[in-house]
VEXDREN-2710 file (C-alpha; in Angstrom, 1 decimal):
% VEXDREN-2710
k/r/px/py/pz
1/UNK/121.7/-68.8/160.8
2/UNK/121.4/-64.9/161.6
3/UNK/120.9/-64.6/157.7
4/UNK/118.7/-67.0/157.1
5/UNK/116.6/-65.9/160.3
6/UNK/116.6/-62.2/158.0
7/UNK/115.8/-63.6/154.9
8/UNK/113.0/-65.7/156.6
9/UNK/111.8/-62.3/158.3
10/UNK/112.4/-60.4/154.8
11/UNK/110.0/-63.0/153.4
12/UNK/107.2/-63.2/155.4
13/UNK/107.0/-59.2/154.9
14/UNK/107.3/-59.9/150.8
15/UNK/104.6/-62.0/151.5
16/UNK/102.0/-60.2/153.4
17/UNK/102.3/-57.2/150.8
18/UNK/102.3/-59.9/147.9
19/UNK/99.2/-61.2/149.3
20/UNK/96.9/-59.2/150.9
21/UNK/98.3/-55.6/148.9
22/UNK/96.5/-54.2/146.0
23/UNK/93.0/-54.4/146.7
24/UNK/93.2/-50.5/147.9
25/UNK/93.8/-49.0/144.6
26/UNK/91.0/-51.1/142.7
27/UNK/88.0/-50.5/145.5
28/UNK/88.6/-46.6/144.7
29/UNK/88.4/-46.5/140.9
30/UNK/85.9/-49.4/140.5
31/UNK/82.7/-47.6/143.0
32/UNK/82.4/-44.5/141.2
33/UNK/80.0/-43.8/138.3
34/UNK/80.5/-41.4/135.4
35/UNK/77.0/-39.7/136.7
36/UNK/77.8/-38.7/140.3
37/UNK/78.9/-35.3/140.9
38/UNK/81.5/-34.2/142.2
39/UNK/79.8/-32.6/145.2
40/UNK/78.4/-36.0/146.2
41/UNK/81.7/-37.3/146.0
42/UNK/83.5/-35.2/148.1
43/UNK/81.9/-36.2/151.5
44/UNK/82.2/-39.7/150.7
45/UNK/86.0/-38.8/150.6
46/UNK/86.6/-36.9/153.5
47/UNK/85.2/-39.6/155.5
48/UNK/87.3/-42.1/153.9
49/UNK/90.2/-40.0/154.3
50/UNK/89.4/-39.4/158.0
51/UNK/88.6/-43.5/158.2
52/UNK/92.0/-44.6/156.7
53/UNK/94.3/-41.8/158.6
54/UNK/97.0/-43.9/161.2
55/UNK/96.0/-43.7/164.8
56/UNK/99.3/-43.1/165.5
57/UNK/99.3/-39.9/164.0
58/UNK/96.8/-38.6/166.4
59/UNK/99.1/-37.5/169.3
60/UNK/96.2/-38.3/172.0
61/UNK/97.3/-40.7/174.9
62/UNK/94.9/-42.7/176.3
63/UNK/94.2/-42.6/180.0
64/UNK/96.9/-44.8/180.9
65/UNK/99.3/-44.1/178.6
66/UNK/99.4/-46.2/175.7
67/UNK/99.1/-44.0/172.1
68/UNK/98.4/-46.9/169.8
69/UNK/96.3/-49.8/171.4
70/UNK/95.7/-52.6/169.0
71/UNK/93.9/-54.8/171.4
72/UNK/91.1/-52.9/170.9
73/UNK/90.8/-53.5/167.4
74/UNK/89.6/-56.1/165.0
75/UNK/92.2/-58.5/163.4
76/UNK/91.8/-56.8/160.6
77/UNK/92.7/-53.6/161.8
78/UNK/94.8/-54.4/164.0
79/UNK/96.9/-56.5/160.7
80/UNK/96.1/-53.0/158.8
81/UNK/97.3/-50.9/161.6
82/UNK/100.9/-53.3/161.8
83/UNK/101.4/-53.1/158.0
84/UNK/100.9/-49.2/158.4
85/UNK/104.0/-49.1/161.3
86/UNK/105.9/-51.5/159.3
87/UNK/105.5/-49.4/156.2
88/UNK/105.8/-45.7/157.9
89/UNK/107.6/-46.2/160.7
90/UNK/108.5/-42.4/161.4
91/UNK/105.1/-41.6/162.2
92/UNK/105.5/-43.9/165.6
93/UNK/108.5/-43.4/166.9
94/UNK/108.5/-42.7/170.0
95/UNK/104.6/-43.6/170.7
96/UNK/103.9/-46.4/173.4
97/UNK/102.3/-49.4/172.2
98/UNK/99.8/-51.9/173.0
99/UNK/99.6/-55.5/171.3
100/UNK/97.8/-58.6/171.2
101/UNK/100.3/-61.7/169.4
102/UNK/101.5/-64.7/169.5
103/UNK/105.3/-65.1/171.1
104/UNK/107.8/-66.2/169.0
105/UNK/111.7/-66.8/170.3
106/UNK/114.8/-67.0/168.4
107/UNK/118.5/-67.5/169.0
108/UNK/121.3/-66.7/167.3
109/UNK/123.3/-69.5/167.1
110/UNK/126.6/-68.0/166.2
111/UNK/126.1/-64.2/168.3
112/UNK/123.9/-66.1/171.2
113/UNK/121.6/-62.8/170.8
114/UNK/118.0/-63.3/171.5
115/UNK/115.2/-62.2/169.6
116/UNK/111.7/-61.9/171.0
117/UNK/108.4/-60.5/168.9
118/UNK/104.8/-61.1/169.2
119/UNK/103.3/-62.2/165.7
120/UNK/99.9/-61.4/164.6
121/UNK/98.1/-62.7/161.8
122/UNK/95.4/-61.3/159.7
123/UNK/91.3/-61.9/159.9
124/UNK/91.8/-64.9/157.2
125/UNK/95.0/-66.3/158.8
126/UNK/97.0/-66.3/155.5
127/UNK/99.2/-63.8/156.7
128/UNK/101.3/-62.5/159.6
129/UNK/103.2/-59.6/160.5
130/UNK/104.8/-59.2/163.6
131/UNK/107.3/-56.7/165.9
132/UNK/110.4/-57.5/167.9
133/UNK/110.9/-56.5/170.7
134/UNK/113.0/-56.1/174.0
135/UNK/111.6/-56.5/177.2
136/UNK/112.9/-55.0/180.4
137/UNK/115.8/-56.2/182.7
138/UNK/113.5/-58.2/184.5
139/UNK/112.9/-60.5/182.2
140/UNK/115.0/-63.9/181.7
141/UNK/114.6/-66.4/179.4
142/UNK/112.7/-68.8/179.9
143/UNK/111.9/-68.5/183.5
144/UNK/110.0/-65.4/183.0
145/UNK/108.1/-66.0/179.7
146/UNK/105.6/-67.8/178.0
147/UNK/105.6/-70.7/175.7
148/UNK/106.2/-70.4/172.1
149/UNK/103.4/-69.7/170.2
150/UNK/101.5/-68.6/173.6
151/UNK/98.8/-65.8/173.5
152/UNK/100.5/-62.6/175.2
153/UNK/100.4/-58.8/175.0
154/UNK/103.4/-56.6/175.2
155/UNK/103.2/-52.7/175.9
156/UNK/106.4/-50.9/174.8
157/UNK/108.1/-47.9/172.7
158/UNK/107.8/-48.1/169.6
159/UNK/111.5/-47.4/168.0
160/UNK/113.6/-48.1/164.9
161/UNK/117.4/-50.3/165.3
162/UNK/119.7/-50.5/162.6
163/UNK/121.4/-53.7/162.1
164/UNK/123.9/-54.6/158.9
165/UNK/123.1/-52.0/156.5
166/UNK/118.6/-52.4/157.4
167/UNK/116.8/-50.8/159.6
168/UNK/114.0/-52.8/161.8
169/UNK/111.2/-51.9/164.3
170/UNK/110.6/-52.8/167.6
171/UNK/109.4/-52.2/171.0
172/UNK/112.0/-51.1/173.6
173/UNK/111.7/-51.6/177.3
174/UNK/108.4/-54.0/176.7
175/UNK/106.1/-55.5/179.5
176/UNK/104.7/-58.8/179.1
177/UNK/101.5/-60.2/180.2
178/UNK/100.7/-63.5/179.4
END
């Protein structure tokens, strides 16, 4: 059950870049013209650049502590922002963050280890990405949480796990608030 709960996970990541990658690399090639100079092109780019650089690489904390807040963003992103720790994970280690999900539960049948995340999909709803994480002692399932599926946000650090040979993400030490 513990592989088939990877392969599931391994699957719906597949997924989301299968359907929803790509369109980056055409929007870039497709706008320009063989007329416009190169000097009114080069605004145009450091704003996209600017535009498309991870909030997470910014090192300003917000007044109470959270570095990334996706609840303040629009699904898409705040689906674009989940891909981005997903797919560069190094540049958020350590950074507390902020998120707005769905919760989903899992146990291992065989290890009785329990597995907690908070699933998001995109603005269409044809995709969804998620993070695990762990919440705090004080926690115990399923006195203290929601039901599946449930709206919640979890604030927590953001940190990478190894686990049979492939590393994950997650949030350690996570608050929920239903």
């Amino acid at each position: 059950m513990k592989k088939l709960f990877c392969v599931v996970l391994i699957i719906l990541m597949l997924c989301s870049l299968v359907a929803c990658g790509g369109e980056e690399d055409k929007g870039t090639a497709d706008n320009q013209t063989p007329s416009s100079s190169v000097s009114q092109n080069q605004p145009m780019e450091k704003e996209s650049a600017s535009a498309s650089a991870p909030a997470a690489s910014e090192s300003v904390q917000s007044a109470d502590g959270i570095d990334v807040d996706l609840t303040k963003l629009s699904s898409t992103m705040v689906y674009s922002e989940v891909y981005n720790m997903l797919y560069t994970p190094d540049d958020y280690i350590g950074k507390t963050v902020k998120m707005k999900g769905a919760f989903a539960y899992y146990e291992d049948p065989e290890t009785k280890e329990q597995y907690f995340a908070c699933i998001i999909a995109d603005a269409m709803a044809c995709c969804s990405q998620g993070l695990d994480f762990i919440p705090t002692d004080e926690y115990t399932y399923p006195d203290d949480y929601p039901e599946l599926n449930a709206e919640i946000t979890v604030t927590g650090t953001f940190e990478i796990y190894e686990k049979n040979g492939i590393q994950y993400c997650r949030l350690a030490n996570a608050a929920i608030e239903s």
